[in-house]
C-alpha positions in Angstrom: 9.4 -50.1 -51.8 6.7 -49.6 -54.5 3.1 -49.4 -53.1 -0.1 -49.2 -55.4 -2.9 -48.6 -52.6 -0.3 -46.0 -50.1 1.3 -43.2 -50.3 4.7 -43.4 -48.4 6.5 -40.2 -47.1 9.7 -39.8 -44.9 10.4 -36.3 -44.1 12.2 -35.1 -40.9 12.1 -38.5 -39.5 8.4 -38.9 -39.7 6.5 -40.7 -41.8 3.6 -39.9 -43.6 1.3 -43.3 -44.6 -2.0 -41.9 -46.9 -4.4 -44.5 -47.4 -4.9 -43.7 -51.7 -8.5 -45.0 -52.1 -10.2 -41.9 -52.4 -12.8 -42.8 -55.2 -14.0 -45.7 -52.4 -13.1 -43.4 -49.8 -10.2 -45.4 -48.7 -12.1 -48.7 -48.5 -10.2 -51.5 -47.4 -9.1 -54.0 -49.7 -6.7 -56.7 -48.7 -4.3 -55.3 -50.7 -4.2 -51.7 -49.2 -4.7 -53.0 -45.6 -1.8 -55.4 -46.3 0.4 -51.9 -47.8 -0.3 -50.5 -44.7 1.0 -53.0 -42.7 4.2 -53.3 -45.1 4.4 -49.5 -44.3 4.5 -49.5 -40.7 7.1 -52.4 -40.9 9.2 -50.0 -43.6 8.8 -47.2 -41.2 10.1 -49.4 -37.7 13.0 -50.5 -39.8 14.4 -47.2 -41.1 16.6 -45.2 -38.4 15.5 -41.9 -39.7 12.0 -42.8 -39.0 10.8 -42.0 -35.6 7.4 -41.2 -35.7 4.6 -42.6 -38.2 1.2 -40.5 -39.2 -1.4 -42.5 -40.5 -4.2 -40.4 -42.3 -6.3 -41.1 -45.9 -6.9 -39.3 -48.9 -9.9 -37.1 -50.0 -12.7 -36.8 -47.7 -12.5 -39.9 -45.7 -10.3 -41.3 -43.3 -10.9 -44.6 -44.3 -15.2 -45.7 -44.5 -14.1 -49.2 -43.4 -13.4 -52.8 -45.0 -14.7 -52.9 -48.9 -18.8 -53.5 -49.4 -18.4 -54.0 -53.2 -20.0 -57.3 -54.3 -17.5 -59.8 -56.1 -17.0 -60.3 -59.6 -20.1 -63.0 -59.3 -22.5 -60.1 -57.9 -22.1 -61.6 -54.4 -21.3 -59.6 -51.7 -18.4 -60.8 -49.2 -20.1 -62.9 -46.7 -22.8 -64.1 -48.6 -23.4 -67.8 -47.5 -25.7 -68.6 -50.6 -24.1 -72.3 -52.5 -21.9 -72.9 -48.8 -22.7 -75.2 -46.0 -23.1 -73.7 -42.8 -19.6 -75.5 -41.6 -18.1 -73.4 -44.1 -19.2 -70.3 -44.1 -18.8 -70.4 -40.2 -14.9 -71.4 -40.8 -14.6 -68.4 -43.5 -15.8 -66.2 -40.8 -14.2 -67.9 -38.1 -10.4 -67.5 -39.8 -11.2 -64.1 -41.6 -12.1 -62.4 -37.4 -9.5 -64.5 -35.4 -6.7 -62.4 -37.7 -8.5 -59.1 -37.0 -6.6 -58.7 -33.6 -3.2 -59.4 -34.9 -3.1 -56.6 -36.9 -3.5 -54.2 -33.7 -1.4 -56.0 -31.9 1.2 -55.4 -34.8 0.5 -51.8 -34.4 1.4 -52.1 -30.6 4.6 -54.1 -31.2 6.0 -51.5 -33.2 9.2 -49.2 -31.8 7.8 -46.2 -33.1 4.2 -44.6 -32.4 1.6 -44.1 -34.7 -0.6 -40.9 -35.0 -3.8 -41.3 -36.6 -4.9 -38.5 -37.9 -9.0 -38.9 -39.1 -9.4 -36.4 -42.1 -13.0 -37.2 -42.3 -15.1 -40.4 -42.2 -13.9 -42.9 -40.1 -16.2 -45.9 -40.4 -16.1 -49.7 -39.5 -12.6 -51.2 -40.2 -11.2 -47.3 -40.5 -12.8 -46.7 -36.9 -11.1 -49.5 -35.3 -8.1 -48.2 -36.7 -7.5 -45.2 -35.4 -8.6 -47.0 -32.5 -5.8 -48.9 -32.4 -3.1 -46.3 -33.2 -1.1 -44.6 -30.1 -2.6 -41.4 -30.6 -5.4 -40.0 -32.8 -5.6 -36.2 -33.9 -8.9 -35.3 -35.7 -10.3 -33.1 -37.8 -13.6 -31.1 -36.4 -15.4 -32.8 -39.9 -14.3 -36.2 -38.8 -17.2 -38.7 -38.4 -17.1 -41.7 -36.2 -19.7 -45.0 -36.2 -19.8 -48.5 -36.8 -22.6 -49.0 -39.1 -21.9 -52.6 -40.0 -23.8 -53.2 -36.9 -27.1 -52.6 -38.7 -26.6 -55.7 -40.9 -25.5 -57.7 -38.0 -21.5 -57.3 -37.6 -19.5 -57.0 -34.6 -18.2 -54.1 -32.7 -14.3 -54.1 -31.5 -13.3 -54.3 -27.4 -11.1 -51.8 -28.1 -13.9 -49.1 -28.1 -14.8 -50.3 -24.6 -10.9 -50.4 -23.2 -10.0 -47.0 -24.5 -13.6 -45.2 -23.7 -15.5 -47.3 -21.1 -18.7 -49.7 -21.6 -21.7 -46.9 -20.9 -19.7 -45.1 -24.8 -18.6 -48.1 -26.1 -22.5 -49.5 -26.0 -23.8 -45.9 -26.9 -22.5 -46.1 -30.0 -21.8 -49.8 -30.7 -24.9 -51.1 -30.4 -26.8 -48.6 -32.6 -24.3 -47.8 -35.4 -25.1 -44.2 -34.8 -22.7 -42.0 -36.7 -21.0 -39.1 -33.6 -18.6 -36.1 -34.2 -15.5 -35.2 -33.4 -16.2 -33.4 -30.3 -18.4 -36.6 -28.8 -14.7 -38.5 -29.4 -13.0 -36.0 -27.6 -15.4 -36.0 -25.0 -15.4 -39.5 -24.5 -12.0 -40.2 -24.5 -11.4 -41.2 -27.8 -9.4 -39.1 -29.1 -6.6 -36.8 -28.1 -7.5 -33.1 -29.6 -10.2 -31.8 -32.4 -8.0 -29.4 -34.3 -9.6 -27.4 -37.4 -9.7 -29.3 -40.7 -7.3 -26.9 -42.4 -4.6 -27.6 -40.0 -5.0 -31.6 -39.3 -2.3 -32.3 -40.6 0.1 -29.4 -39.3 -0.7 -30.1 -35.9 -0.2 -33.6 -36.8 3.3 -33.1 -37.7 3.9 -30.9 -34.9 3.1 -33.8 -32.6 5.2 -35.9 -34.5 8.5 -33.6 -33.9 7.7 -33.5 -30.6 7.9 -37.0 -30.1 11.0 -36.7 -32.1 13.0 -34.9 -30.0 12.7 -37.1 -27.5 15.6 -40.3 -27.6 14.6 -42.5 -29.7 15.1 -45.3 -26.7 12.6 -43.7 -24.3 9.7 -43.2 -27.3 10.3 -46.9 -27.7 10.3 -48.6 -24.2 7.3 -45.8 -23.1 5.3 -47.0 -26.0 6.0 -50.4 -25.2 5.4 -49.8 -21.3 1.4 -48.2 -22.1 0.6 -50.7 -25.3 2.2 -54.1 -23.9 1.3 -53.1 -20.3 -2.7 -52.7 -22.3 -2.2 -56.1 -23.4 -0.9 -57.6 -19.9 -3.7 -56.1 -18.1 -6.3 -58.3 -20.0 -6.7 -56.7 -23.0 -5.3 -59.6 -25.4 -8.1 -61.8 -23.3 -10.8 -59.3 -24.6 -9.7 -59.3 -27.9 -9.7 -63.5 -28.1 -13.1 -63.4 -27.3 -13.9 -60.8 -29.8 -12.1 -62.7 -32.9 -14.9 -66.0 -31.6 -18.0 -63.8 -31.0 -17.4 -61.6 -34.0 -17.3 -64.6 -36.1 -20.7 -65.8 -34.6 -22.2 -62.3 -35.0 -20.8 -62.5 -38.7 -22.5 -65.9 -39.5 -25.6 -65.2 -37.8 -27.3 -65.0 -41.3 -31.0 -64.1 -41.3 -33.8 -62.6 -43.3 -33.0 -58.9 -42.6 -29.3 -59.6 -43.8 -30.9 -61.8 -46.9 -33.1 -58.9 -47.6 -30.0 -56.3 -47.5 -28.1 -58.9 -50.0 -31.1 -59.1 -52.2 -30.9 -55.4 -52.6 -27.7 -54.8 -52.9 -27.1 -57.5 -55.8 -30.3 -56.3 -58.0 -29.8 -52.5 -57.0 -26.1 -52.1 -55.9 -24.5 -50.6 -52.9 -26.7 -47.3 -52.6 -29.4 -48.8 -52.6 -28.3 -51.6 -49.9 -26.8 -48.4 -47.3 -30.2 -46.6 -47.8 -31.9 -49.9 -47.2 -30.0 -50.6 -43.7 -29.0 -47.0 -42.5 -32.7 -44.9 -43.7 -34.5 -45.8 -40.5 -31.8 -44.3 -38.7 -31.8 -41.0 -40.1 -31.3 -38.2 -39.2 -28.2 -39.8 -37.2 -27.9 -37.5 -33.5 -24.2 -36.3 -34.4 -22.2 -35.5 -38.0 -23.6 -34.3 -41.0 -26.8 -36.3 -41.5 -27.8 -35.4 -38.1 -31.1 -33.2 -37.5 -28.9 -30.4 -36.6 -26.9 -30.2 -39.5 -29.8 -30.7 -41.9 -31.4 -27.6 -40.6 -28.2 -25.4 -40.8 -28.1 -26.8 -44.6 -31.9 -25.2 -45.0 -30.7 -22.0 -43.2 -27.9 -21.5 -45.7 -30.4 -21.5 -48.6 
């Protein structure tokens, strides 16, 4: 199968899925989130696949769902020339799918390691989220920023990491490290960035030489024994509140359009994210922007 936004390896029955957007920093588009999802069902199909890695290309992980404006200088979301019926019901369809694609993740027979080779923002963040287990690189950067210009956070955060982290980070869009994910619970094991994807693979061939019927029943017990427990509940709610958090258009998020469609996309993130820095964690934080001055 041909993919354009992917790459797609099989090697010693594990799969390697690289999100190929580098010059965007693996922003997703429809058409590479869609290849992924093509991927993973490529991967569950094959019999010599028993483990799938899901990592991204260049320096990010994946920064989240695309920013760019549209063809017509719009940016996606913008309610200018729509009635407030519609661009509710764009919202409304667009966040009720959002859920379906982690619950594809959980359906599948074979596990997936996400393993964050750098920035892991918005979209990207819920990702590796949702993935069975997450390996990350100690330059891996975590946040949901789209919560400046009024966007939703994922339940997920709060199943997997409790609601004291999940509203520590969620409802400031601060940017954290990789050792505040490991600390919280968020991911499995901060590994040095020259060997992510080494000690990726040697998680994979573990899980490899276990049969392949107790990988997939074990998965299935933890991911559909999540969802019994209440977790599909939670994530309902999430697809109708992220909708109304999504349409709650107002003059800030008019402002940040404004910007953004006489000045472009710089200008807009420096526009929402500049009266947060320095961020606490990662490499904007206060901390890192003194050991930069050191260096010199």
């Amino acid at each position: 199968m041909g993919y354009q936004d992917i790459n797609y390896e099989l090697e010693d029955g594990i799969v390697t899925v690289t999100m190929n957007r580098p010059n965007v920093m693996n922003a997703l588009s429809e058409n590479l989130e869609d290849e992924i999802h093509a991927a993973f069902d490529q991967a569950d199909a094959d019999p010599e696949a028993r483990v799938i890695i899901l990592t991204g290309e260049g320096a990010a992980f994946c920064a989240g769902y695309d920013q760019s404006p549209k063809k017509d200088g719009k940016k996606k979301g913008d309610p200018t020339g729509r009635s407030i019926a519609d661009f509710i019901e764009g919202w409304q369809r667009n966040d009720s799918k959002i859920s379906d694609k982690w619950i594809h993740m959980w359906k599948l027979g074979k596990p997936i390691i996400a393993a964050v080779n750098g920035w892991a923002m918005g979209g990207g963040f819920w990702y590796q989220l949702a993935a069975d287990l997450t390996i990350a690189s100690d330059k891996a950067v975590f946040a949901q920023p789209e919560v400046r210009h009024i966007s939703n956070t994922s339940y997920l955060m709060t199943a997997l990491c409790g609601w004291k982290s999940a509203n520590r980070w969620g409802l400031t869009g601060d940017h954290f490290d990789a050792e505040e994910a490991y600390r919280i619970g968020m991911v499995n094991e901060v590994v040095p960035h020259d060997e992510l994807m080494d000690r990726a693979r040697e998680l994979a061939a573990r899980i490899a030489l276990v049969p392949e019927p107790a990988v997939r029943l074990n998965k299935a017990i933890a991911m559909q024994g999540l969802q019994a427990s209440g977790v599909n509940a939670s994530l309902l709610l999430e697809g109708s509140l992220g909708a109304l958090a999504h349409s709650s258009h107002n003059e800030h998020r008019e402002d940040l359009y404004k910007t953004m469609q006489e000045e472009g996309v710089r200008a807009y993130l420096q526009q929402r994210d500049g009266p947060f820095q320095p961020e606490p964690m990662g490499p904007r934080s206060a901390a890192a922007i003194a050991a930069k001055k050191n260096q010199k």
